[in-house]
N, C-alpha and C positions, 0 to 999 in steps of 0.2 A: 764303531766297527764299520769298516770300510767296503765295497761291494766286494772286491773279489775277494777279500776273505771270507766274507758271509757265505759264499756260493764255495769258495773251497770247504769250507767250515760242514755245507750240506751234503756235496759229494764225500764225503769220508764217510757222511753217515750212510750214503746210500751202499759206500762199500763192506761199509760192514753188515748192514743189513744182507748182501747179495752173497758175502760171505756164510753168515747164517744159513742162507738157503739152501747153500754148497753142501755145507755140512752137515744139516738134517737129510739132505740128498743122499749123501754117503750111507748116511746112519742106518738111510727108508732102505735102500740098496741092499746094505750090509745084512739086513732084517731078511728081506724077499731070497737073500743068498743064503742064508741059515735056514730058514722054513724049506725052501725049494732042494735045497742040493746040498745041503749039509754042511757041518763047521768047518770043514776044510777048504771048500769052495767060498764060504762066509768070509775065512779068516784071510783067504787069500786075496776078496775084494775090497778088505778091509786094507789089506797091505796097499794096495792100488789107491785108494783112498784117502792112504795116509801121503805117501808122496805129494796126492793133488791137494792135501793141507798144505804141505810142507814146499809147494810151490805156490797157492795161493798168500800163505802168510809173508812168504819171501819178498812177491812182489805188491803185496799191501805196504811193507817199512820201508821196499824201495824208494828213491826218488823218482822211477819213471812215472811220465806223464801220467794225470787223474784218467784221462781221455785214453789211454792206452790200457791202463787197470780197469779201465771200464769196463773195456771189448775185451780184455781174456776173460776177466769174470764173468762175465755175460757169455761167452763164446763156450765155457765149461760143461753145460747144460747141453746145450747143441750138441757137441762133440761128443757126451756120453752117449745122446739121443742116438748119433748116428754110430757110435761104437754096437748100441742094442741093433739097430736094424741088422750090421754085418752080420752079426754074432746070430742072431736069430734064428730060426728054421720057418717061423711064421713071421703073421703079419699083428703084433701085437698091438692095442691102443694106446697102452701108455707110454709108446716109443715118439708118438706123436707131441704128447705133453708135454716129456723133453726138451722140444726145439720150440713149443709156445710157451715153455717157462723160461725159455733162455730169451723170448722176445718181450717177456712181461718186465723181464730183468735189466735189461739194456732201456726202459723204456723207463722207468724206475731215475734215471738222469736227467730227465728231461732236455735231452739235446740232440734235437734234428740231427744235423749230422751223423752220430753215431748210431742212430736209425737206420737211416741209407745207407751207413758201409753196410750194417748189420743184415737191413734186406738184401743187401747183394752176395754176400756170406751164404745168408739165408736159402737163398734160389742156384747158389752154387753147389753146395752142400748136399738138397735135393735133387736137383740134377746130375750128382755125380753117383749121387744113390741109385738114381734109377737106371741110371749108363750100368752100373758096379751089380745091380741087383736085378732090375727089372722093376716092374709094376707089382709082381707078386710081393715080393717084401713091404713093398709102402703100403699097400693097400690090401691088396685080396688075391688068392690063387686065380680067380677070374676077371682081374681086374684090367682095363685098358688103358690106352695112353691118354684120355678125356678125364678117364677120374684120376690121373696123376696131374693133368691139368687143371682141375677145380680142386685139387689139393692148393695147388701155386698160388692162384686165383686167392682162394680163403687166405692164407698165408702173407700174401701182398696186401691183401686189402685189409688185416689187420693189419702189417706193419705201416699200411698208406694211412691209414687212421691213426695209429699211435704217431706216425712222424707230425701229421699236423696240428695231435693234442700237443703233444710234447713241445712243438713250434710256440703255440701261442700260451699252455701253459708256463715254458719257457719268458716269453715276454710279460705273461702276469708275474711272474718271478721276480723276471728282474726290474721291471716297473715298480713291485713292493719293496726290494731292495733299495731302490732309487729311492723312492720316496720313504723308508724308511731314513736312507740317509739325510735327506734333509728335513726328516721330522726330528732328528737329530740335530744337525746346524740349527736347526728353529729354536730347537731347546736350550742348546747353548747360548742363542743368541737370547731367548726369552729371560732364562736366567742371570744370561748380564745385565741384559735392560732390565731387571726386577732389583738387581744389585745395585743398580743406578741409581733406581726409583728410590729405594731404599736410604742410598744416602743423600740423595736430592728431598725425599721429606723429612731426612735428621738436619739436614742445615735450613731447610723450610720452617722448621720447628722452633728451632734456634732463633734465627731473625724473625720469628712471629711472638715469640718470647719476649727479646730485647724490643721490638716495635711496642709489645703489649706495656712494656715499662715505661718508654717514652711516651706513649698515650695517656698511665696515668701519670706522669709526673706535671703532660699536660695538662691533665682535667684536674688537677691538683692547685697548677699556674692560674688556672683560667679560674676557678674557684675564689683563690685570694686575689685576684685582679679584681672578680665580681664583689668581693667585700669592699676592699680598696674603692671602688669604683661607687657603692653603697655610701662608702662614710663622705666620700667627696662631693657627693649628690644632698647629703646631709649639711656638708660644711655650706655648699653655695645655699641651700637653701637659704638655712641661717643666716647668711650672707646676704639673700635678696632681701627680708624680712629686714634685718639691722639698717639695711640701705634702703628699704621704705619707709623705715622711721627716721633717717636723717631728714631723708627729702621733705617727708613730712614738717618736721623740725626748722630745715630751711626755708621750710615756705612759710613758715611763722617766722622766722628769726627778719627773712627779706620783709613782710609786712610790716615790721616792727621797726625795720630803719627806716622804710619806706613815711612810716608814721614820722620816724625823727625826720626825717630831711624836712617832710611836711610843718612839724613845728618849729625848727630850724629857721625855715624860710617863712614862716609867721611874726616868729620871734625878731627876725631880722628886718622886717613890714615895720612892725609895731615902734622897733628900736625907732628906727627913722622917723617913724614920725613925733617919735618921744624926743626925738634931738630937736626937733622942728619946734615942738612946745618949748624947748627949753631957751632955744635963739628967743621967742616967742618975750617968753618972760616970766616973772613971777605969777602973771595973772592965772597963768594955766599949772603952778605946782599942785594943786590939788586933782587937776584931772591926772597932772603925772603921776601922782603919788598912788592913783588908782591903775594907773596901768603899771606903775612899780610892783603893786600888786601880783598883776598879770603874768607881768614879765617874773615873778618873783616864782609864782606857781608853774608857767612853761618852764622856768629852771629845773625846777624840783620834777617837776614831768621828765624832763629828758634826762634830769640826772639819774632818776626811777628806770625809765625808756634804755638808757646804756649800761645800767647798772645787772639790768636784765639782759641786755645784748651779750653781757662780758660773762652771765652765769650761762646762755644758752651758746656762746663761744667753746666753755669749760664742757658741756655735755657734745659739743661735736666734735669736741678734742679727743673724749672716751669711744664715740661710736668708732672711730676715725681708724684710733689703738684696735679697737673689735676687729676691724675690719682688715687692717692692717695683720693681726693675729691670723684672719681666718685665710690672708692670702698667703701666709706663710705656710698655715697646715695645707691649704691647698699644695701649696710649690712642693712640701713634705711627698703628702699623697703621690701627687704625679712623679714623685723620682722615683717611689714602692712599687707603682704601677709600670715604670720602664725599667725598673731592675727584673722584675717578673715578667713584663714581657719578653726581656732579654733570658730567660732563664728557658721561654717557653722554645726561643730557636727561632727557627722558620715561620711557626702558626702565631706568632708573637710580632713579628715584624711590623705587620699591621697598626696593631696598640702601642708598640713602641713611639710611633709618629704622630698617634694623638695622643697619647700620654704625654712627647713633646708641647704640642702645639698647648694643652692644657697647662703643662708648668709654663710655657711662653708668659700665657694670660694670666696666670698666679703673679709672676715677677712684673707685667705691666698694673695687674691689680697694686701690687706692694708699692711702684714706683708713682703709679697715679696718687695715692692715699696717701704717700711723704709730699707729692707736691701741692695736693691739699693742705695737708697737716701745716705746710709751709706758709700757705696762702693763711690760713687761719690764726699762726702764729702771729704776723705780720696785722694783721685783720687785732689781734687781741691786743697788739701794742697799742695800735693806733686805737682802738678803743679805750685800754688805761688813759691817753693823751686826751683822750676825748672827756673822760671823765675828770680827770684833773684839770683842764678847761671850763669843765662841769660845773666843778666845786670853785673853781677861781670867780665864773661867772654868778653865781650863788651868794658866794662873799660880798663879790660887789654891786649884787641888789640889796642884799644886807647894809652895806655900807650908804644904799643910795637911798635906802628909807630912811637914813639916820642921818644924813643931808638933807632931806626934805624937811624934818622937822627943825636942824637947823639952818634954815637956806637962806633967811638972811641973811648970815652970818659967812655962810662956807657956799652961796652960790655958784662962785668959780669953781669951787675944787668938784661941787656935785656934775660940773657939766665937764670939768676936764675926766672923772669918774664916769660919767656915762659912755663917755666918747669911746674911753678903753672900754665898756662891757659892749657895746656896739660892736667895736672891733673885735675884740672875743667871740663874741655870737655871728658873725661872719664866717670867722677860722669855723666855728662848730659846724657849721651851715654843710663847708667844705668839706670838713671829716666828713660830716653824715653824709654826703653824697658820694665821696670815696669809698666810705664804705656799705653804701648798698652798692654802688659798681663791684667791688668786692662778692660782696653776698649772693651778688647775680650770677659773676664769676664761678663762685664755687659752687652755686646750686646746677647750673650746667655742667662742671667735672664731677658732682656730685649724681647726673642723669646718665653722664656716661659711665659713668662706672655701672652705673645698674643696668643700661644696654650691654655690656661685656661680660657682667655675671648672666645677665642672661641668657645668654651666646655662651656661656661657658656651661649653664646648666643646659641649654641642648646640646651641646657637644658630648657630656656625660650622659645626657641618656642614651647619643645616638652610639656612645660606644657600648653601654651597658647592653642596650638592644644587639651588638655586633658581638661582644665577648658574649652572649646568651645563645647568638646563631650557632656560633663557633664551639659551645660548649655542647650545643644540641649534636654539628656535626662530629666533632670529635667522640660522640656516644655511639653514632651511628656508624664509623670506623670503628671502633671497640669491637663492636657486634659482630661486623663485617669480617674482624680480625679472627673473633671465635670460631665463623663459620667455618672459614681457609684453614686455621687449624685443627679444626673435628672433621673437615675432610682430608687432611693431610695426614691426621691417624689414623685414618682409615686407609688411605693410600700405603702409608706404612706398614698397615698389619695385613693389606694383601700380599705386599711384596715377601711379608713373612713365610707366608700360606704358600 
């Protein structure tokens, strides 16, 4: 509702209220006319009466001005007033009432203005009474023109009074007007902004929904990454342990060529100087025939010494497979671990790059382990070769103790015989030092490999410790999440309210 309709809205009421007054006025009249003078004088002020209905009602459905309906209604009262003084023969009281019930009534509007015409009406009306009557009518048979002036006087200084209530009641008026209006626009506005609110915490509710699902589907990721990331931690272990037992292993298997080269290059001492008996002569087949001996048992030593080289070969072939196995479940792992990272999105990115950099080390793991396996291959040939040299050189102590006994006879053949197991045992000499160069070879790719598992199991922990942080924060967004949403249903069910 807008001001001036409010304030029209109130003057109608005041006219009807001023109308009421009218008309109990008539009724009080019509009353004092029936008591006083009888039904005929009654019936005929009643007649009078009824016209000034039948003019007030006229111009109440009129559309003349509120401010013009004011002043005749208001003016009604007055002019009765001053019709009793005419009409009078005395100086009654309540001819006075009259003209302050017609100023109670005009006042009733609260609008200066029509105050001030009204006082001027007011002090006309009196004045012309007292021009028309004298003093005696308004007042008293003895009355003078001072008590017609402190009539005025009273008269003015209630309407001076009502003009200024009226003034500033007026202005409270329309100040609550005002301010009702925009407690109005407030309202409006308050209820769109609650309207707002309203569906600003349904789509609030919404993406804290679909976020809450993307969180668990994270802590879901990051859960199987931590098992993932568990069994991988498991496999390198295993991994380190199996590659401290190789090393282990190689560092016996190195001692143990280390040993052949050593009797190798004894064996090779001894030959020489068993050729040197033998240029010598027969005087010294007896002492050869004992270091035939010798040489007979170094054989058998190093065929023993290689024969074991070639089973401790066969067991680094298996660790080799082991290990080779466990870099493959590793490379397995790391791609479970970057398919899940990839799954976790954004919070995932992270693990994705070491879950790379871990498969990297799986496939260098696999690729080191074939160039061992390769090295060992190579290594196990030349070892059969070795031993088949073994057994050749074996034979021909065999054959040279059986020379000795006949060496009269087969002296040539025993020394062109020695000369070949010389020459043999040379070649062995050579394997054997080939292959602890070999051995040394691969006990070194066999350290580094355990420096990369190493490096590969802190890398697994420093992720499991990072997927642990990351799992902790994603709980504490979780939470966080809850919170914004139990206040956003809250904000909701105010905006309901």
């Amino acid at each position: 509702m807008n001001t001036e309709t409010s304030i029209s809205y109130n003057i109608k009421t005041v006219h009807l209220v001023n109308i009421t007054v009218i008309v109990i006025l008539s009724l009080l009249l019509f009353g004092l006319a029936y008591v006083g003078l009888g039904l005929s004088y009654a019936l005929f002020v009643l007649a009078q009466n009824s016209v000034i209905w039948a003019i007030v009602a006229a111009i109440y459905f009129s559309k003349i001005n509120d401010n013009i309906k004011a002043m005749i209604f208001s003016l009604i009262p007055l002019l009765t007033g001053a019709a009793a003084f005419l009409k009078a023969t005395s100086t009654p009281l309540g001819n006075h009432y009259f003209i302050f019930l017609s100023i109670a009534m005009i006042a009733l509007y609260f609008n200066n203005k029509l105050i001030a015409i009204h006082q001027v009406l007011t002090n006309l009306t009196y004045i012309l009474l007292y021009i028309i009557s004298g003093p005696r009518l308004l007042i008293d048979p003895n009355g003078t023109i001072w008590s017609f002036i402190y009539i005025l006087v009273c008269a003015n200084g209630v309407l001076a009074l009502l003009y200024f209530l009226t003034k500033w009641g007026k202005a409270l008026v329309t100040e609550a007007v005002r301010k009702e209006k925009v407690a109005g626009e407030l309202s409006l506005k308050l209820n769109a902004s609650l309207e707002e609110i309203k569906k600003g915490s349904t789509l609030l509710n919404n993406t804290i929904i679909d976020f809450d699902k993307n969180i668990s589907s994270s802590k879901e990721a990051i859960s199987n990454m931590n098992i993932a990331m568990q069994e991988m931690a498991s496999g390198v272990s295993e991994q380190a342990e199996n590659l401290s037992s190789i090393n282990e292993k190689m560092n016996i298997a190195t001692e143990n060529v280390l040993k052949t080269e050593k009797i190798s290059s004894n064996v090779s001492t001894e030959s020489s100087k068993m050729s040197e008996q033998v240029i010598e002569g027969s005087s010294k087949i007896k002492e050869m025939n004992t270091q035939m001996d010798i040489i007979y048992q170094a054989v058998n030593t190093s065929f023993n010494t290689v024969s074991d080289l070639e089973t401790r070969i066969i067991e680094i072939n298996q660790y080799l497979n082991s290990i080779n196995e466990i870099a493959e479940q590793t490379n397995l792992l790391a791609l479970n671990a970057a398919i899940e990272s990839a799954r976790a999105g954004e919070h995932g990115k992270g693990f994705a790059v070491v879950a790379e950099e871990v498969r990297k080390l799986a496939e260098q793991s696999s690729t080191t382990v074939k160039d061992i396996n390769t090295i060992i291959n190579t290594i196990n040939e030349q070892t059969k070769l070795v031993v088949d040299k073994v057994k050749l050189g074996d034979t021909a102590v065999e054959s040279g103790k059986k020379l000795i006994a006949e060496v009269n006879d087969n002296f040539t053949v025993i020394a062109d015989n020695f000369i070949k197991t010389n020459r043999l045992l040379d070649e062995g000499a050579k394997v054997s030092s080939e292959t602890s160069k070999e051995f040394m070879a691969m006990l070194e790719k066999v350290n580094s490999i355990a420096a990369i598992s190493e490096q590969q199991a802190a890398t697994i922990e420093e992720l499991s410790a990072t997927a642990e942080n990351t799992n902790a924060d994603i709980i504490m967004i979780s939470d966080s999440v809850n919170e914004i949403k139990n206040l956003s249903n809250s904000l909701d069910m105010m905006s309901i309210k």
